[in-house]
Structure formats: C-alpha cells, structure tokens
C-alpha distance (Angstrom), angle and dihedral (degrees) to the residues before:
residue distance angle dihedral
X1 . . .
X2 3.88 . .
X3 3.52 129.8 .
X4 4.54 103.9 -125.3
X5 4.22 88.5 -139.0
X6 3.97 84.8 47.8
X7 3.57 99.2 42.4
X8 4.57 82.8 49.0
X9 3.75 90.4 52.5
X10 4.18 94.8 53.0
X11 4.08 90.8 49.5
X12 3.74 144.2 -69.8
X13 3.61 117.5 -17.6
X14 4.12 127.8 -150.3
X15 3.63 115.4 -148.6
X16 3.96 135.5 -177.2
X17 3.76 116.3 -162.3
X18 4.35 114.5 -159.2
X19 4.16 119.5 -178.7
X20 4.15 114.6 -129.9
X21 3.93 105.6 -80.9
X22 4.21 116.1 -112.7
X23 4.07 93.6 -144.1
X24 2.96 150.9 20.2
X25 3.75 88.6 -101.5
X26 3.70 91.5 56.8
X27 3.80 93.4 41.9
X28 3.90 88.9 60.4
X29 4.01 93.9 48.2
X30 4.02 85.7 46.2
X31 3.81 87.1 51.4
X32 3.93 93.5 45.7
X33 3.71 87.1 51.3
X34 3.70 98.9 48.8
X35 3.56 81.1 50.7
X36 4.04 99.6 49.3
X37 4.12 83.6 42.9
X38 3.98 94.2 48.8
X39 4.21 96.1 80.2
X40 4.18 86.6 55.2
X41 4.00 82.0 70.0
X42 4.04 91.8 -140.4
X43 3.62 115.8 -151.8
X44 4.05 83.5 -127.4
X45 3.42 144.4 -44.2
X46 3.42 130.2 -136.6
X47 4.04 132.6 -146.6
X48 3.74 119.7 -141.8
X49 3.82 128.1 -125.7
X50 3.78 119.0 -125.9
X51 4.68 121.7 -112.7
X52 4.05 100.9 -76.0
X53 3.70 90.3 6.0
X54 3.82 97.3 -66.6
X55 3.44 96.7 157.4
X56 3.90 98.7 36.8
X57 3.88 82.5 133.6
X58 3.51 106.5 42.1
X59 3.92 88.2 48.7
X60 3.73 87.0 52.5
X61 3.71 100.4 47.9
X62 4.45 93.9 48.4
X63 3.95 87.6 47.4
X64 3.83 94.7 48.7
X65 3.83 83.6 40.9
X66 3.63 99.9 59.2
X67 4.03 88.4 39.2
X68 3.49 94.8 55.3
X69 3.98 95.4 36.0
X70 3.80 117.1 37.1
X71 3.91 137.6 28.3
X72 4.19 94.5 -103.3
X73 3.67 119.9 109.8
X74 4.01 105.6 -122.5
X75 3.53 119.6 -143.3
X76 4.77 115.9 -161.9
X77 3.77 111.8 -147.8
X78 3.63 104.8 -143.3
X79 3.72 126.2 -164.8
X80 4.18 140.0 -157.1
X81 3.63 98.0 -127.3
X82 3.51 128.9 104.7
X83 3.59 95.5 -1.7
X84 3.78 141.0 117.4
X85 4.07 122.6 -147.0
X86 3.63 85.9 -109.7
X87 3.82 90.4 54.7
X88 3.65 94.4 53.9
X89 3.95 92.5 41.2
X90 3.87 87.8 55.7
X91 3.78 97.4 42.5
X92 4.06 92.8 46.8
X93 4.05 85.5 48.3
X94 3.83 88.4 56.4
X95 4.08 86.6 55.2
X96 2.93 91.0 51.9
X97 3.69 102.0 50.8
X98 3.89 83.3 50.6
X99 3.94 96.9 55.4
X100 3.85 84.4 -112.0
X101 3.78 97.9 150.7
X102 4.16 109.2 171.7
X103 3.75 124.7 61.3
X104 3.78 122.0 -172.9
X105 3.93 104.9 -147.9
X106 3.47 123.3 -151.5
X107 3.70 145.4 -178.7
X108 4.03 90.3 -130.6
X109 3.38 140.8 -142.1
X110 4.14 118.5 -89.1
X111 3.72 115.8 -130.6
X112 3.81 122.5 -105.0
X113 3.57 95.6 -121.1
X114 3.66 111.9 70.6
X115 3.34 92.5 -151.3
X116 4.04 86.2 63.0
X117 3.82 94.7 58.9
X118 4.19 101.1 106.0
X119 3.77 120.3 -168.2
X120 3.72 114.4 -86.3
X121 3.69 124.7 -170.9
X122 3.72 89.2 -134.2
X123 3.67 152.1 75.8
X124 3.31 111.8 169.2
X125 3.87 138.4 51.9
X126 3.70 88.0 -133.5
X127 3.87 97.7 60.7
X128 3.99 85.1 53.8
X129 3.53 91.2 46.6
X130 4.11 88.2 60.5
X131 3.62 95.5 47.5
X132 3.77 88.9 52.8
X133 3.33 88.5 43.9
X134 3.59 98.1 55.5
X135 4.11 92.1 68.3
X136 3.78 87.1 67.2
X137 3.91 86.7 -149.1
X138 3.99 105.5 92.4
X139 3.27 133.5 74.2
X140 3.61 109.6 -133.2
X141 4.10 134.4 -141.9
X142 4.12 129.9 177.9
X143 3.42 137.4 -158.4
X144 3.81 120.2 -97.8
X145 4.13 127.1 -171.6
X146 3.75 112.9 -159.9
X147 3.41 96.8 -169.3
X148 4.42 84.4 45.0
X149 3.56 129.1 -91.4
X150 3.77 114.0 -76.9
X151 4.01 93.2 -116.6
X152 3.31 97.4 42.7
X153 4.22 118.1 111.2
X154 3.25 93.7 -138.3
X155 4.60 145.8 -12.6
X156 3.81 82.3 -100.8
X157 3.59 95.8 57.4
X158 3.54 94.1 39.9
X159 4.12 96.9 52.0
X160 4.00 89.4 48.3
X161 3.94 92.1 53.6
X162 3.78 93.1 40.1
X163 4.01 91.3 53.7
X164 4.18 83.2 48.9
X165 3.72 89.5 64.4
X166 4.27 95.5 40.3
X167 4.09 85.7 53.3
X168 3.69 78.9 74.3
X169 3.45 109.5 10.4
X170 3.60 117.8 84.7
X171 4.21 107.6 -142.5
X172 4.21 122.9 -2.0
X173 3.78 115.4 -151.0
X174 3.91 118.6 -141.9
X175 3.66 124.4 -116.2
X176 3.77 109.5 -117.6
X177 3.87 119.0 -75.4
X178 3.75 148.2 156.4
X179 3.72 115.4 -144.6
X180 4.17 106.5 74.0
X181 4.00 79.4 -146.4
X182 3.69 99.9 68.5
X183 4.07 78.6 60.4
X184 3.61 99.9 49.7
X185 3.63 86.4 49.8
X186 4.08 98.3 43.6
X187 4.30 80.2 58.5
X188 3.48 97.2 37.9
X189 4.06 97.7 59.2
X190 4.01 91.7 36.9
X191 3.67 83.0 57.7
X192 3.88 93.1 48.9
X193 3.91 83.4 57.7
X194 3.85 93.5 48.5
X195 3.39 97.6 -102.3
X196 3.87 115.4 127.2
X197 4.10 102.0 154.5
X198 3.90 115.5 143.3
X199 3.80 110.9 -73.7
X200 3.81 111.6 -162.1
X201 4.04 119.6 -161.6
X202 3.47 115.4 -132.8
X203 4.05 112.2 -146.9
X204 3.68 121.8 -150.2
X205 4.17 100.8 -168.9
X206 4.06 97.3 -164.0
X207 3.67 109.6 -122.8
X208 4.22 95.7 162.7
X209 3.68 122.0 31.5
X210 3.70 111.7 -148.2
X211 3.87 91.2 44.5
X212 4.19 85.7 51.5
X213 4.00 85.4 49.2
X214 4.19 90.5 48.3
X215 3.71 92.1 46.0
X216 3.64 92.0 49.4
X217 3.63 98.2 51.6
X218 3.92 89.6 44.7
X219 3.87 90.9 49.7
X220 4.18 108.8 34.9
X221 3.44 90.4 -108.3
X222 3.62 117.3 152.0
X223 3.86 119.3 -147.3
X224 3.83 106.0 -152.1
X225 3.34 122.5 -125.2
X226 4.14 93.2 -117.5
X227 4.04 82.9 60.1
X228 3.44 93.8 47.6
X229 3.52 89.9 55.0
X230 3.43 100.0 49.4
X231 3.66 92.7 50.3
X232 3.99 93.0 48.9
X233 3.34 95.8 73.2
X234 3.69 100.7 65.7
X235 3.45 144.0 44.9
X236 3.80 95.1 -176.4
X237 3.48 112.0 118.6
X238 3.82 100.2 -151.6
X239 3.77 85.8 50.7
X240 3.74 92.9 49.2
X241 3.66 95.0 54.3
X242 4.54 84.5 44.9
X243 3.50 80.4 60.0
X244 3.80 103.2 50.3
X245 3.60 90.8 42.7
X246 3.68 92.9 55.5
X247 3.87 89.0 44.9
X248 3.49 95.8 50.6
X249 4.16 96.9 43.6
X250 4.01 84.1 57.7
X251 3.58 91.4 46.6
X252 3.69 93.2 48.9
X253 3.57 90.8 51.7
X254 4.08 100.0 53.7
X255 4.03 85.6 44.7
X256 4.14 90.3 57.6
X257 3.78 90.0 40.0
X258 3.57 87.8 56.1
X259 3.35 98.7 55.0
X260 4.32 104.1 -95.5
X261 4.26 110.8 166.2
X262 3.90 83.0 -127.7
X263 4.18 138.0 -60.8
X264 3.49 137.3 -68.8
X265 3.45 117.4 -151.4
X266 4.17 133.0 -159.8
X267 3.46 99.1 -135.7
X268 4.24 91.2 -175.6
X269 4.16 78.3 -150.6
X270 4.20 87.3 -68.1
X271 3.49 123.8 102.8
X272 4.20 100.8 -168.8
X273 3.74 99.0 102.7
X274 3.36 95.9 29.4
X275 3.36 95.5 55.3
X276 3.72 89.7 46.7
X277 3.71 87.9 57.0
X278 3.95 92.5 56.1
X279 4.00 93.9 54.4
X280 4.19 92.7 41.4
X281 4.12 76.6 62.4
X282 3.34 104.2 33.7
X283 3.88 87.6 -128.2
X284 4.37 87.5 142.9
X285 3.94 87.4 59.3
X286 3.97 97.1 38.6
X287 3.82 94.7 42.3
C-alpha cells in the first residue's frame, strides 16, 4: 500500500472520502458503494472519525476492512478530542499492525451533548500531528478551510496556523467549497508563507438541499447566491442532484486548470454523482 505524500509527488491523485456506517443497514450500502467506487481505481479513500471520537471504532474497523479486503489504499482520520496520548499511541500502533500507513489528523468536532465532551490531552491539530509524527511510519494530511476555519479570528490567523501543520504535514485537504477562487487563494497565501505542500480540494456535488444548507452552516461554507438560485427552482430530487453534478464537473474543471494535485470527493457513503462526475471528465479513462 501507498504512502498519500508519495502517491502526490508521482502525479494527481483521486480520492473518495465515506464516514463509519451506524447499522448494519448502512454498513451494507457503504460496502455496495466501496464496491461500485472500486473500478474508478481511487488514489485512496479515507474514513471519517465520529464528534469526540465517537466512532474511534467504527472508523478503525472500515479502514482495516478495506486494507485487508480490496486493492485501495485506506487513509483513518484521527481527531484531538476526547483522547489521551496513550489513546492515540495505542490506536496508531493498531495501524500500524494493519499496514495502515496515512492518517488524516484533525482538530475534531465536540459532541452536542456536553455531557459527551471527554478529556483530551489536546487542543490543537498540530500537537497531534507531532505525536503522529514521532512514529516516523505515517504519512500525514490536515485539514484546510478556504473560505477559514469557523473558530478562527480572522483568514490571517487561520493561513499562519494552517502552514504550521504543512511544515510537517505532508498534504492538507480543503473543506468543501464552491468558488475555484477561494482555492487559488487558500494556495496562494500558504505560498506567501513558504509553504507549498500538496493541497487537495475536496468537492461536495449537492445532491439534497437542506442537508447542503446544514453542512454549510456547520462548516463556514458559503453557498453563493448563483447556487442558491439554481437550486430554488426545484424541489425535484433527481433534478437537484443534475444540478450538483453539473456544478461540481465545472468546478472540478477550473480547480485542475489551476493547477490542483488532484480531487477529493465527499462521497456521503453514495457513489451516483460522484461517479457521474468522473465520466463528465473522463477521469475513469485518464486514471
């Protein structure tokens, strides 16, 4: 299996990202789209990691799962919250073990419930990203929000913390967005800070649009006023998702034009639009 900052440095990479199913319904539709994804030949795909850690195992059990069972290089997202240095040390061991060799480290969302917040000896993505890095065996990506992260003060702030964790990460992938500039710009200031590490641009293609709206609000996103617009006039889900796909292609296109290492797409465990998206750019044939 492939190292992620290896796999940047020989060309553009292709990546699907999928959160740990709930059932065992959702486990089977995760497995069928795995499945339906698998001929695309992703570069990776990466398995998220639950608010304070809440689905630490679930997470581990789908990346060991596609690492022991298919041909696609798995990367774990691993967050700061509710966890102890010992925790960590004993969950990157079990990667390890498994051949698992990329992490995505993340500061991580807190639970809802107050009462669900556990102590964590961290604060910041950066402190996980030295304890990772202190194995010398993983190949390390970080979150980065184009549009700035929600808690940061200000886009200043936020650019000079993100090129902390590149020093020593090896790739960032981009919150979700629409507007190819907020991209150009993300790269453009990390690069006025000497930073010029892979950034990879995750794509959201809408496909249901109260779920876009919530995710939007919960991430900083900002949903343009030409999408909006679009989207307003109708409440037909097949056309919704014709919409986002179209959206998305275009988007895809400016990003590689602009010089992106590849794209990262949200998957939300279905693989319709996205893989509608591939064969609009011929990325199946090409890849």
């Amino acid at each position: 299996m492939a190292r992620i900052g290896d796999l940047l440095r020989a060309g553009p990479t292709y990546s699907f990202e999928f959160f740990p199913p709930k059932s065992d319904d959702a486990q089977l539709t995760l497995g069928r789209t795995i499945a339906e994804l698998e001929p695309l030949q992703p570069s990776f795909v990466s398995v998220t990691y639950g608010a304070g850690g809440s689905t630490r195992a679930r997470t581990r059990d789908v990346v060991t799962w596609v690492r022991r069972e298919t041909e696609v290089t798995p990367m774990a997202h691993l967050t700061c919250q509710g966890h102890s240095r010992a925790e960590i040390s004993e969950i990157l061991a079990h990667y390890r073990d498994a051949d698992v060799q990329n992490i995505m480290a993340l500061g991580g969302d807190v639970p809802n419930d107050p009462a669900e917040v556990a102590p964590s000896d961290y604060t910041f993505a950066s402190e996980l990203v030295d304890d990772i890095d202190l194995h010398e065996y993983f190949s390390i990506g970080v979150a980065a929000h184009p549009e700035g992260h929600p808690r940061s003060p200000d886009i200043a702030t936020d650019r000079r913390r993100l090129a902390e964790k590149l020093r020593r990460a090896d790739f960032a992938i981009t919150q979700f967005f629409f507007d190819v500039d907020h991209y150009v710009r993300l790269v453009d200031q990390l690069q006025s800070l000497g930073v010029d590490k892979p950034v990879l641009p995750g794509i959201m293609p809408v496909t249901n649009k109260g779920q876009i709206q919530r995710m939007a609000q919960m991430s900083g996103t900002a949903l343009p006023a030409w999408l909006l617009d679009r989207l307003a006039d109708t409440d037909d889900p097949h056309e919704v998702r014709k919409i986002g796909v179209h959206v998305a292609t275009e988007l895809c296109e400016a990003l590689l034009l602009a010089g992106a290492p590849g794209l990262h797409f949200y998957t939300l465990n279905r693989s319709t639009a996205t893989r509608e998206i591939y064969a609009n750019l011929k990325l199946a044939a090409a890849h």
